[in-house]
Each structure stands twice: as structure tokens, then as C-alpha cells.
C-alpha positions in Angstrom: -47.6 78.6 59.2 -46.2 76.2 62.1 -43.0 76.9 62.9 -42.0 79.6 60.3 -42.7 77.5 57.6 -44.9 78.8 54.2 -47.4 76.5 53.5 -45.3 74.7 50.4 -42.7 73.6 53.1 -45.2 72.6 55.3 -46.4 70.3 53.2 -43.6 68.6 52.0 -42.4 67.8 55.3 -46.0 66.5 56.1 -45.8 64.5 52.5 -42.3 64.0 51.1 -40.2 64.0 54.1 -38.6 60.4 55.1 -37.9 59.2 58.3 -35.7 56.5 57.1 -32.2 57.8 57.0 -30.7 55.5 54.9 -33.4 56.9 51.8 -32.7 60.1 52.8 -28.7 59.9 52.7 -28.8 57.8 49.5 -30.1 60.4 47.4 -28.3 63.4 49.0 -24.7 60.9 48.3 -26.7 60.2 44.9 -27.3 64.1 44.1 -24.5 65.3 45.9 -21.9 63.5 43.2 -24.1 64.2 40.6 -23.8 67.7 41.2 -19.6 67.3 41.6 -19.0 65.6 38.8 -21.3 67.6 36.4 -19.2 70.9 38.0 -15.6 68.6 36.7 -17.0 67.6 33.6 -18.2 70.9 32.8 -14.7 72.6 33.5 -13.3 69.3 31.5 -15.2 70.6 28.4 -14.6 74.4 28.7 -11.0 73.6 28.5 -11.0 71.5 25.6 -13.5 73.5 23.7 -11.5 76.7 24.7 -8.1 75.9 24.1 -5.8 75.3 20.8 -5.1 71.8 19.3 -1.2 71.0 18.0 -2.3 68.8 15.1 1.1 66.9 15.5 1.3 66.0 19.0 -2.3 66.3 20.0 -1.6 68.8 23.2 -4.3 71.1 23.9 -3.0 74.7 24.9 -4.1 78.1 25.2 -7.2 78.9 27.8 -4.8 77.8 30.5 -5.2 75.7 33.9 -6.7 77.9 36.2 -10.0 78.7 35.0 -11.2 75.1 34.8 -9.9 73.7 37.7 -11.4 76.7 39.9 -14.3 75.6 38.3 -14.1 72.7 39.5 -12.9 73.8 43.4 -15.7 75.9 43.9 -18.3 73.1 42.3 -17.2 70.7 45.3 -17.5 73.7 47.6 -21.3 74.3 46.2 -21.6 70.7 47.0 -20.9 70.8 50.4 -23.3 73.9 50.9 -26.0 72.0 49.6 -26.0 68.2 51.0 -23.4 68.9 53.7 -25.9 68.7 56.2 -27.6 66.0 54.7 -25.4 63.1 54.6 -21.9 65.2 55.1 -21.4 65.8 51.4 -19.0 62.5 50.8 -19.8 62.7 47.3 -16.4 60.2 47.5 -16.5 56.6 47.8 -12.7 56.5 49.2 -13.4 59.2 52.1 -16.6 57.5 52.9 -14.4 54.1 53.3 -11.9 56.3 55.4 -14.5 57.8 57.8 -16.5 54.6 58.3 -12.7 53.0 59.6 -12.5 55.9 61.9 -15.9 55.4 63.3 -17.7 58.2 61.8 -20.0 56.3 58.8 -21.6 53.3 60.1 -20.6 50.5 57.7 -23.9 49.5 57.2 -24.4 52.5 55.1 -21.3 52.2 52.8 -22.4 50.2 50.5 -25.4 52.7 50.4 -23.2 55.8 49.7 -21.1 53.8 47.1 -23.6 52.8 45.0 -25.6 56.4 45.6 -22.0 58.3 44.5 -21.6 55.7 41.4 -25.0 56.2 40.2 -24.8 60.1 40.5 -21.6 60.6 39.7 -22.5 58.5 36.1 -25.5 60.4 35.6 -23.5 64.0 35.6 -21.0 62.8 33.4 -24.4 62.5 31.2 -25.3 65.4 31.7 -22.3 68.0 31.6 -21.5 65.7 28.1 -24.7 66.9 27.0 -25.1 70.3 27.3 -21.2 70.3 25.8 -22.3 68.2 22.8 -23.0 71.8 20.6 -19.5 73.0 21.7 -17.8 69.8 21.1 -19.3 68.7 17.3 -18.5 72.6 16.4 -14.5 72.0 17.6 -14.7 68.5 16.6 -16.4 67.8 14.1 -20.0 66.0 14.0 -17.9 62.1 14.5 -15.4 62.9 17.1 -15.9 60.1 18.8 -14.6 58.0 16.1 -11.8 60.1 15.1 -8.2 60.7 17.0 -9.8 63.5 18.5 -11.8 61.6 20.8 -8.4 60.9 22.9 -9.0 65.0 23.1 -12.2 64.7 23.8 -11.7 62.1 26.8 -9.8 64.9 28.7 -13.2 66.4 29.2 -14.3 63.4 31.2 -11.2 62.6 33.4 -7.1 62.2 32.7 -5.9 60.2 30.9 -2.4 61.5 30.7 0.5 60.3 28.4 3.8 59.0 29.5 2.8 58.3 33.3 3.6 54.7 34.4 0.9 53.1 36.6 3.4 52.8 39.6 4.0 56.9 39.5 0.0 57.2 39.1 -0.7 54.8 42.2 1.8 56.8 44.6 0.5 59.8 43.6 -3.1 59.1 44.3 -2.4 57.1 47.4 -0.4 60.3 49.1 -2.6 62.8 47.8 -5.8 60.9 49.4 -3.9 60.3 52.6 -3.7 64.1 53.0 -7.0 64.7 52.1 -8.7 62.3 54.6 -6.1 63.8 57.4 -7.2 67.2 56.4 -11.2 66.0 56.9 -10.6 63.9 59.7 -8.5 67.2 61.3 -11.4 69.3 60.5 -14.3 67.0 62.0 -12.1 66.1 65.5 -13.3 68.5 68.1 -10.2 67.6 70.1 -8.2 69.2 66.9 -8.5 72.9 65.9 -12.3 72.2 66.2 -13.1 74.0 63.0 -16.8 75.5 62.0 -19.5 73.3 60.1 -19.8 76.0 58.1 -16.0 76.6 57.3 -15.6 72.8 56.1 -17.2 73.8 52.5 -13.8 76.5 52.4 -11.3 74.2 53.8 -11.7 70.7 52.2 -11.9 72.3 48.8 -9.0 74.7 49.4 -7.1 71.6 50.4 -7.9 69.6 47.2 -7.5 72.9 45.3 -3.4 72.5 46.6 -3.3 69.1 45.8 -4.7 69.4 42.0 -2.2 72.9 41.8 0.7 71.1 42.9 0.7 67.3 41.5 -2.5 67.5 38.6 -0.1 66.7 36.1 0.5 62.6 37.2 -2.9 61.9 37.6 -4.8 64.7 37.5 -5.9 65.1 40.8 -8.8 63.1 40.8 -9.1 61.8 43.9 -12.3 59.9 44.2 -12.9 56.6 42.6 -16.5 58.2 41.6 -15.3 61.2 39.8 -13.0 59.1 37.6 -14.4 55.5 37.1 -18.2 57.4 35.9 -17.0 59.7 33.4 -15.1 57.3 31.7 -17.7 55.1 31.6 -20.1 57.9 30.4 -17.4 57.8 28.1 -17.9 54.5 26.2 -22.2 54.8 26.4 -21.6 58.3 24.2 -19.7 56.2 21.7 -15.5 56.9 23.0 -13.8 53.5 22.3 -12.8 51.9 25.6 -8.9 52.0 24.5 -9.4 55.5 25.1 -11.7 55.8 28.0 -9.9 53.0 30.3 -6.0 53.3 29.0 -3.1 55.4 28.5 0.0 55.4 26.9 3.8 54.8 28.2 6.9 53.5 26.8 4.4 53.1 23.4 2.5 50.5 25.5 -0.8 50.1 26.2 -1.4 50.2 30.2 -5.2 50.0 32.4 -4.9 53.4 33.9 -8.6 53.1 35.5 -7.1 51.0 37.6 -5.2 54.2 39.4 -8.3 56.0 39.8 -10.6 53.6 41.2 -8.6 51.6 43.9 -5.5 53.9 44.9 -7.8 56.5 46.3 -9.2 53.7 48.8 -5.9 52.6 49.4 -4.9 56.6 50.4 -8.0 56.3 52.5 -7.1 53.8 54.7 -3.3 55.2 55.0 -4.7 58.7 55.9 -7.1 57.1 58.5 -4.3 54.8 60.3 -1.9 58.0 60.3 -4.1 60.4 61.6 -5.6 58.1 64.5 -2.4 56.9 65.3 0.1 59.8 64.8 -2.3 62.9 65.3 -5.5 61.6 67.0 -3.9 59.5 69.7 -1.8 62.2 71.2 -4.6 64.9 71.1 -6.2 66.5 74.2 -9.1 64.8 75.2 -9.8 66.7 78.6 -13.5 64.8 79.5 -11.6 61.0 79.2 -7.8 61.5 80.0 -8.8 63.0 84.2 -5.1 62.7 85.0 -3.8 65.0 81.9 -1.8 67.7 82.5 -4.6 69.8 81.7 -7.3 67.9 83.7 -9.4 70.7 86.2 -11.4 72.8 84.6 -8.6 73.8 81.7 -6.4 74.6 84.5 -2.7 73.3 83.3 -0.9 71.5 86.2 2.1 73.2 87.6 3.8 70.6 89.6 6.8 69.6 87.2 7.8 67.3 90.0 5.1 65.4 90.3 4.7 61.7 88.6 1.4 61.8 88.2 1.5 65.0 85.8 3.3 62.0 82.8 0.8 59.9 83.2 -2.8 59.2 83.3 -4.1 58.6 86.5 -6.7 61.1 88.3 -5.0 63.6 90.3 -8.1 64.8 93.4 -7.7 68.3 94.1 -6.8 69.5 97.5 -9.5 71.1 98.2 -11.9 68.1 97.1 -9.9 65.4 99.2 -13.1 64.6 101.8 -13.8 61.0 102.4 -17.2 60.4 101.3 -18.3 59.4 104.7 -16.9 61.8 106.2 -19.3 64.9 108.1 -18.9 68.1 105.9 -19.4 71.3 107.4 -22.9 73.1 106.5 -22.5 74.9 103.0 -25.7 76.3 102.8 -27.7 73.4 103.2 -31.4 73.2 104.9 -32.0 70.1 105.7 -30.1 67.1 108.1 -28.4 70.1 110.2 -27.3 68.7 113.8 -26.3 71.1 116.5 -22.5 71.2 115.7 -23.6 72.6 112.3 -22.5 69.6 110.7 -24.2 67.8 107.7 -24.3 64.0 108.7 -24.7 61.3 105.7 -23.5 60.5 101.8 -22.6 63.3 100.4 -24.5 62.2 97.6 -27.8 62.6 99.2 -27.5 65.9 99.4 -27.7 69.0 97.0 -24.9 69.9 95.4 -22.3 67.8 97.3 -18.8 68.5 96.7 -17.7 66.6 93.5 -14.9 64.1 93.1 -13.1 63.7 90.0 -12.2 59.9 89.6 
């Protein structure tokens, strides 16, 4: 067994394994919304299949908030366990927009993760509708979807909430994805807190966990154009009507409130990428580019309050390192090129282990 691995694994990586990294990232985007959205859908239809119906005004009450929508939180942070390391578990078309403006996604593989994230993200709607189906027709009735109760039913897939104006939904979205790429982009920046792989899967859902507990009830926290636009369109192939699945009621008006879920999250995206480069990024640390920071040798923070050079960045040479590089340096240890003075003649570059000059 090469390399510690049983004989199964060493023939899948002999047989199945890719080398093209596009195939390989399209289906771990493709699986990795799959497995998000059929984690929302799921805690979508234990809510509605859980709760009380007001046969007036068509609220559903009684299981409560929570236990759904940690459902959901902990079924993004399964997803990044699983694919994180795959393709960096976008699972999001509007933060894989973000991350390819910040240079982190090449933007030849965008349109590779959005149509992998579409195409999963449809098929587990599919599949968290169908193993709800027995739960549903039981609450339901055998023809919701051609009753009012489908508009209940269409809560399972995604919001769809009453009396919001599309104006109220778009802000919403747009700030809430703004944090949410800062938070990643704060996360991924080494010259930032420099946080843990492994701690991304706890703070990127505890983030969006805030988010949904603080402002759910505009828009429903949806935050990804993938999690929204596929389960409503999963919504019209099981037989919802698309008043239902794409519209929602204010001022007893019909408005198109797919539109809030599918392009304010972008626009958040790009906001949250131009404030973090620009207000956060920009102004960060970044010891191995900016010589002439105030915290340029080694870590070592300069103490010199009078001096110019500490406010701006131009390289500072350390005392001790201020030779000229033709000069002769006395002998350090080395074997070779001695003349009687004990003097080391020459570059100092030709030499091992000349003394270093920070430019």
C-alpha cells in the first residue's frame, strides 16, 4: 500500500483521479451546492411540516426559528468540511464573483463555478422536495401545489415574504453580502488575523448564522443567488405556479422578488470586495513588500519617532549593514580569498553568506 493508502484508494487515484482542475473544481462547486441547498431545503420543510397554519392569514407558527435555521448553519459548515479543500467550498456564485475581483478565482473558472453551483444547487432542491413529499401531502393534502397552500409550501424552498418592497429587499441583501465577503476575504488574508484553514468552516457560517438571526425577516437571509434562484425554480418543475415561486406581495401588488435574490447578492459582492481592498486591505501590514514600514527588520518595530523615513515607505539600511558593496570586509569565518591583513577582497556576493542588504 504506497504511501498509506488501502488498495481501494490506490486505485482510484490510479483510475478516477483528474488532472484537469477545472473537472475537478466543477463538480466539487457542483456537489458542494448540492449538498447546501438540500441542508436549506430540508430545514425549509421541517418548519413548515412542523409548525401550525392560521387558516385566516396563512402564517405558519409554532416549531419556532431556531431549529431550522441551525439546520441550515451547520449544513454550510458540513460543506466546507467536505469540498473546502477541493475548490474552497464557494458553493455561492456572488462570493465566487467577489474573490475572482480580488484576485483569488481566476476568471476563467467563473463561469465554471456558476454553472457547477446552478446545476447543484437545482438538483438539491430536487432532492430535499423529495424525501419531504410524504410529510408535505400528509400536512397538505395530496394537491397542494394547486391549492393556497402552495404559497406555504414555497417557504420550504426559499422566502418569499409578504409586505417587503423590492427596494428594502435589495438593501438588505446588498449589505448583508458586503459583510459576508469582508468577513471571507478577512479570513483568507494572511496579512489579517491570518485565521486557520480549518477554522474557516466555524467562522464563515457563524457569520452568516448573525446575519440570518439578525435581518432574516426582509429577505430571509439568503445570500447566494444559487440557494434562492434553484429552489424556486425546483419550485415550478414540481408543479408550484410561478406567481408563487418568483413573486411576492406588497401594497396588494404583485412585485418580481427573484429579482432580489439573484442580482443583489452580486452587487453586495463587489461592494464588500472594493471596501475591504480599499479600506481594510490597503492599510494592512505587509512586512515582505512595504521594507521601509515601521515594522520592517525582522518584526523589529522602529523607534526613531523623529525620523522621516519611519511615515513613509522607503527602505531604511540598518546600521550595522551599511557596507558598500565594494568595499573589503573583515574575515567572518570565511576560508577562502584571505590576504595577509585578514581582509576578504571582492563582491560580497561571491562569497558565502555575505552580509545582506535590505533594499
Amino acid at each position: 500500500m504506497a504511501g498509506g493508502f488501502t488498495p481501494l484508494w490506490n486505485w482510484a487515484r490510479k483510475n478516477a483521479r483528474t488532472k484537469n482542475e477545472y473537472v475537478s473544481e466543477y463538480f466539487s462547486e457542483f456537489f458542494g451546492t448540492m449538498v447546501l441547498v438540500f441542508f436549506q431545503v430540508g430545514a425549509g420543510g421541517r418548519y413548515i411540516t412542523t409548525s401550525t397554519i392560521d387558516p385566516v392569514t396563512g402564517v405558519v407558527s409554532g416549531d419556532g426559528y431556531i431549529v431550522p435555521a441551525l439546520g441550515g448553519i451547520l449544513g454550510l459548515f458540513t460543506t466546507i468540511l467536505i469540498f473546502g479543500g477541493a475548490s474552497g467550498a464557494h458553493v455561492n456564485p456572488a462570493v465566487s464573483l467577489g474573490l475572482a475581483i480580488g484576485g483569488k478565482l481566476s476568471w476563467h473558472k467563473v463561469p465554471i463555478y456558476w454553472l457547477a453551483q446552478m446545476f447543484g444547487g437545482y438538483l438539491g432542491a430536487l432532492i430535499a422536495y423529495g424525501l419531504y413529499l410524504d410529510n408535505l401531502e400528509a400536512v397538505f393534502g395530496n394537491n397542494f401545489v394547486d391549492t393556497s397552500a402552495s404559497s406555504i409550501v414555497m417557504q420550504m424552498f426559499t422566502a418569499t415574504p409578504p409586505g417587503v418592497s423590492l427596494g428594502v429587499g435589495f438593501a438588505d441583501q446588498i449589505v448583508s453580502v458586503a459583510i459576508l465577503l469582508m468577513t471571507i476575504y478577512a479570513c483568507i488574508d494572511p496579512r489579517n488575523l491570518n485565521v486557520p484553514r480549518h477554522l474557516l468552516a466555524f467562522y464563515i457560517p457563524l457569520t452568516v448564522a448573525a446575519l440570518g438571526m439578525t435581518f432574516s425577516n426582509n429577505a430571509g437571509a439568503v445570500l447566494n443567488p444559487a440557494r434562492d434562484m434553484c429552489p424556486r425554480l425546483a419550485a415550478v418543475s414540481v408543479g408550484i405556479h410561478s406567481e408563487v415561486a418568483f413573486q411576492n406581495v406588497y401594497n396588494n401588488n404583485l412585485q418580481h422578488w427573484w429579482l432580489v435574490g439573484f442580482f443583489a447578492p452580486f452587487i453586495g459582492a463587489i461592494i464588500g470586495t472594493f471596501i475591504y481592498i480599499f479600506v481594510i486591505g490597503a492599510h494592512l501590514t505587509y512586512e515582505d513588500i512595504d521594507i521601509g514600514h515601521p515594522r520592517n527588520y525582522q518584526g523589529n518595530t522602529v523607534t526613531e519617532t523623529n525620523d522621516w523615513r519611519v511615515n513613509h515607505f522607503i527602505p531604511k539600511v540598518p546600521p550595522q549593514q551599511s557596507m558598500p558593496v565594494q568595499q573589503s570586509y573583515p574575515q567572518q569565518g570565511y576560508q577562502q580569498g584571505v590576504n595577509n591583513n585578514g581582509y576578504v577582497k571582492g563582491p560580497p556576493e561571491v562569497y558565502p553568506n555575505p552580509p545582506q542588504r535590505r533594499y
